[in-house]
NUZADO-756603 format. One record per residue (C-alpha): residue in three letters; y, z, x. Coordinates in steps of 0.1 Angstrom, whole numbers, plus 2048, in hexadecimal, padded with zeros to 3 digits. Layout:
alaYZX...
END
This chain:
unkCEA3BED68unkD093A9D68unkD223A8D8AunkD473B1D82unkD623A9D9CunkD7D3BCD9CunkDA23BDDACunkDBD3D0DA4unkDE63C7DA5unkE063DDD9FunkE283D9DA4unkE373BDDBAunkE233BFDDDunkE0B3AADD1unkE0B388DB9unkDFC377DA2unkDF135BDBAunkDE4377DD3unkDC537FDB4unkDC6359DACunkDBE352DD2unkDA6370DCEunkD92362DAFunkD92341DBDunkD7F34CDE1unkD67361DCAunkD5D345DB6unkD57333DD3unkD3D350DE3unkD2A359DC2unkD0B348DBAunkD0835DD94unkD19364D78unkD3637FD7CunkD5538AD6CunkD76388D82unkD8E3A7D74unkDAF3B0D82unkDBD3D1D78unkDDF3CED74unkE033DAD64unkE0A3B4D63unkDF539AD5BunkE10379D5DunkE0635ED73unkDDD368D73unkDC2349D75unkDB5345D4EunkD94350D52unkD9D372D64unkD97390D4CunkDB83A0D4FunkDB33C9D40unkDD23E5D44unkDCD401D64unkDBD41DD5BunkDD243AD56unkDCF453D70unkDF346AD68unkDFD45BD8CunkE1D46AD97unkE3744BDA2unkE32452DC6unkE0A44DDC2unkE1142CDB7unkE23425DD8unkE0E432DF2unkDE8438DF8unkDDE41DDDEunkDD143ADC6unkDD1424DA7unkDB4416DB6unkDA2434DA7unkDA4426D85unkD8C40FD8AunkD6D42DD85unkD7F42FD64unkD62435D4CunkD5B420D35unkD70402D48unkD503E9D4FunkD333EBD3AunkD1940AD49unkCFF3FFD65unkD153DCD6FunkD183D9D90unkD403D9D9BunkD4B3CADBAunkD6B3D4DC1unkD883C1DD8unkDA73C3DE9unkDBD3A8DE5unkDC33A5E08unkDA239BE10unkD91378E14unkD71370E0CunkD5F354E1EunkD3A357E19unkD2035EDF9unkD25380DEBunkCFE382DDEunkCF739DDFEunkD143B2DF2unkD093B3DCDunkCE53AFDDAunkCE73D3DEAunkCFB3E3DCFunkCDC3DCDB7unkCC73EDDD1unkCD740CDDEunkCE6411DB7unkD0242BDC9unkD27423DD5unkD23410DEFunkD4A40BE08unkD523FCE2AunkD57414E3FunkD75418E54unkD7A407E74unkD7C419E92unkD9940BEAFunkD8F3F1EC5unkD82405EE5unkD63415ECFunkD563EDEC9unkD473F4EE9unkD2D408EDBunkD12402EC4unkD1E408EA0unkD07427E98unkD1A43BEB9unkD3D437EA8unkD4D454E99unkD4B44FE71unkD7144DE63unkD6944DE42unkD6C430E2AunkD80411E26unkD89408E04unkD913E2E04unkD6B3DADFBunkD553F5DE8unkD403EDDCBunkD27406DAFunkD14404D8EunkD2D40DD72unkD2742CD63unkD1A439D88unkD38443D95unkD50456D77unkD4C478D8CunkD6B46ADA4unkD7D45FD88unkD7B482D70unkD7E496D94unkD9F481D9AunkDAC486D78unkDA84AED78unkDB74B1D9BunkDCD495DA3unkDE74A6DB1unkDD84BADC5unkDC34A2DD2unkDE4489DDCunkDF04A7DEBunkDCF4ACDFFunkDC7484E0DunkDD646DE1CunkDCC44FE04unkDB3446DEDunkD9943FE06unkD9945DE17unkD9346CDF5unkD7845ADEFunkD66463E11unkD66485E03unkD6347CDDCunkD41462DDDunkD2747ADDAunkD0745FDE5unkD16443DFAunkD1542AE13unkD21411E2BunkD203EBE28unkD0D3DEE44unkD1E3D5E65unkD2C3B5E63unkD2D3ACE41unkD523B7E3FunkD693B5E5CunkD883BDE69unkDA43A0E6DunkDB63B8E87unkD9F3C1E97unkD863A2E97unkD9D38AE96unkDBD393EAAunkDC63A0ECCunkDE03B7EDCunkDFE3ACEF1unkDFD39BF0CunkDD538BF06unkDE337EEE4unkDFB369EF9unkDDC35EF13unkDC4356EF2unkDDA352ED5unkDBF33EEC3unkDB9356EA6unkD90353EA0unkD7F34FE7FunkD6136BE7BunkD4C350E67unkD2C366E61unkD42386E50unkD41381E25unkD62394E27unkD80392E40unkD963B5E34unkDBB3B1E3CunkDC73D4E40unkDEA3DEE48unkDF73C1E5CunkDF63A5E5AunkDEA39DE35unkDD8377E3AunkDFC367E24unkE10375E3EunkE0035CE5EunkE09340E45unkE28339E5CunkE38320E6EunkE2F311E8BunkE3B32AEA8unkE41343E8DunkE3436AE93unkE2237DE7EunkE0E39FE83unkE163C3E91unkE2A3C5EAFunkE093CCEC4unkDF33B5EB2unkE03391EA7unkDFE36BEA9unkE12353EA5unkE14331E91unkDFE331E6DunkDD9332E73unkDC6315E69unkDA3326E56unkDBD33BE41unkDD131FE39unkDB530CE2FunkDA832AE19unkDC732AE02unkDC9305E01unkDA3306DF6unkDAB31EDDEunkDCB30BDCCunkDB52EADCEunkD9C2FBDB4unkDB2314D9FunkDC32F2D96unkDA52DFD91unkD962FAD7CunkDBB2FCD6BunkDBA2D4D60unkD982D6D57unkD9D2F4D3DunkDBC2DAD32unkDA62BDD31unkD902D6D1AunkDA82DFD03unkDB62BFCFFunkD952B0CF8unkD8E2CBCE0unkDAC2C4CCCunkDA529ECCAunkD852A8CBBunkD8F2BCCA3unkDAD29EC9CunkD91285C9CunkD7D295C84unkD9929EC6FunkDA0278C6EunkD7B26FC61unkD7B289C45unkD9A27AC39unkD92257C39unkD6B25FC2CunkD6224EC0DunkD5F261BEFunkD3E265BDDunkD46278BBFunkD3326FB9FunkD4C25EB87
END
C-alpha cells in the first residue's frame, strides 16, 4: 500500500511557501516512499515534485468556501487516490517535527478514519485524558484507505446544504458523518495554544514559549498560526489572552530548515537537467563527428 500526503490550498489565506514549508518538514519525518499532493485552485509557486491535482467539486456555495473549511470534504472524493492507499491528510498550519511511520503505522492497522480529536480548554488537563468530555474531532490531522471512506463524500454531495445549514464546520460534520472511527493517541498531535502558550499575566512571568519535542505534530489552530511568531524582537503575536512576544527560536529554525532544503532539492533537479542536456549535446557531438563505414 503506498502513503499519500495530502494538503489542500484555496484562495489567498494561505501560500505557496506555506505547502512548500509543508512538503519540506514531511520529507524530513518520512522514512518510505509517499506522494506529497496539494489540492488546489492554483498551483503557481508549488515545489516541483508536488503532485498538484484540481479540488474536487462539491457545488459549494461561495460562503462555504469562506467559513468552516468545507472544501476539505473533497478530499473522500472517489476515485482521487488510488483504492486501499493510505492518505494522510494535513493542515497547512501544522509542523511536523518527528517520523510520521506511527501515524501511517496505525492507519494500516485500524484500516478506518482515524482524526485528532478536539482539545478540551485548559482546566480539564487536570484530568486523565479518558475523564474528558469527548468534543468531537479536530480536522487538521486525519488520515484513511482510499476507497474506505466515499460514504461522507456521496452523503455530502446529496445534502450539502442542508448539512452547512446544520454544522458548524467540517469537523463537526465529520464527528457525526465517520461511521467507524478513532482518535490518534494522546500526544502524538498537540496543541500550540494550549501546550505551548499561557494566559495573561503568567506569559509575562514565563514568556519562554516551550518546544513539545516528543509530539509528531504541533496543530496551530486559530491563533497564532506558527508564520505569525516570526516577528521582531519585542513584537506581539497571539490572541489577546494568549500571546508571546519576540519570534520563537524552534519555529524559526523550522522554516529556515525547510528553505535550506527546498533550495537544495531545487539546484539539484537544475544540476539534473542541466546535466541531462549536456548529455544529450555530448552525444549529439560524437554521432556527428563518427567516422563513416559505409561500403564504397
Amino acid at each position: 500500500m503506498m502513503v499519500t500526503i495530502v494538503c489542500m490550498k484555496w484562495g489567498t489565506a494561505f501560500t505557496a511557501s506555506h505547502v512548500n514549508a509543508l512538503y519540506a518538514g514531511v520529507l524530513r519525518n518520512m522514512e518510505e516512499p509517499f506522494d506529497f499532493v496539494c489540492l488546489t485552485d492554483d498551483r503557481r509557486g508549488l515545489a516541483s515534485s508536488i503532485l498538484a491535482r484540481h479540488i474536487p467539486n462539491l457545488g459549494l456555495p461561495e460562503q462555504a468556501w469562506r467559513r468552516g473549511c468545507w472544501p476539505k470534504i473533497g478530499v473522500f472524493a472517489p476515485g482521487l487516490f488510488p483504492p486501499g492507499d493510505v492518505v494522510l491528510f494535513l493542515d497547512l498550519d501544522v509542523m511536523v517535527q518527528r517520523s510520521l511511520a506511527p501515524l501511517i503505522g496505525l492507519l494500516r492497522e485500524r484500516r478506518h478514519f482515524v482524526i485528532q480529536r478536539e482539545w478540551n480548554p485548559d482546566l480539564w488537563s487536570l484530568l486523565p485524558n479518558n475523564f474528558r468530555p469527548d468534543r468531537g474531532a479536530q480536522s487538521s490531522v486525519f488520515g484513511f484507505h482510499a476507497g474506505n471512506v466515499d460514504g461522507i463524500y456521496h452523503d455530502f454531495v446529496s445534502k450539502a446544504d442542508a448539512i452547512i445549514a446544520q454544522f458548524k464546520n467540517d469537523q463537526s460534520y465529520l464527528t457525526q458523518a465517520a461511521r467507524q472511527k478513532s482518535y490518534w493517541p494522546t500526544g502524538f498531535c498537540v496543541s500550540f495554544k494550549r501546550s505551548c502558550t499561557k494566559y495573561f499575566p503568567i506569559n509575562l512571568l514565563l514568556p519562554r514559549i516551550k518546544q513539545p519535542r516528543n509530539a509528531k505534530i504541533i496543530v496551530f489552530h486559530g491563533k497564532p498560526r506558527p508564520w505569525d511568531t516570526m516577528v521582531e524582537k519585542g513584537q506581539r503575536w497571539g490572541s489577546k489572552r494568549r500571546f508571546g512576544v519576540g519570534p520563537v527560536p524552534w519555529i524559526k529554525q523550522y522554516f529556515n530548515q525547510a528553505d535550506a532544503m527546498l533550495a537544495s532539492l531545487a539546484n539539484a533537479a537544475d544540476n539534473f537537467e542541466a546535466g541531462a542536456h549536456a548529455s544529450t549535446a555530448n552525444a549529439g557531438a560524437e554521432r556527428a563527428s563518427s567516422p563513416s563505414y559505409s561500403h564504397g
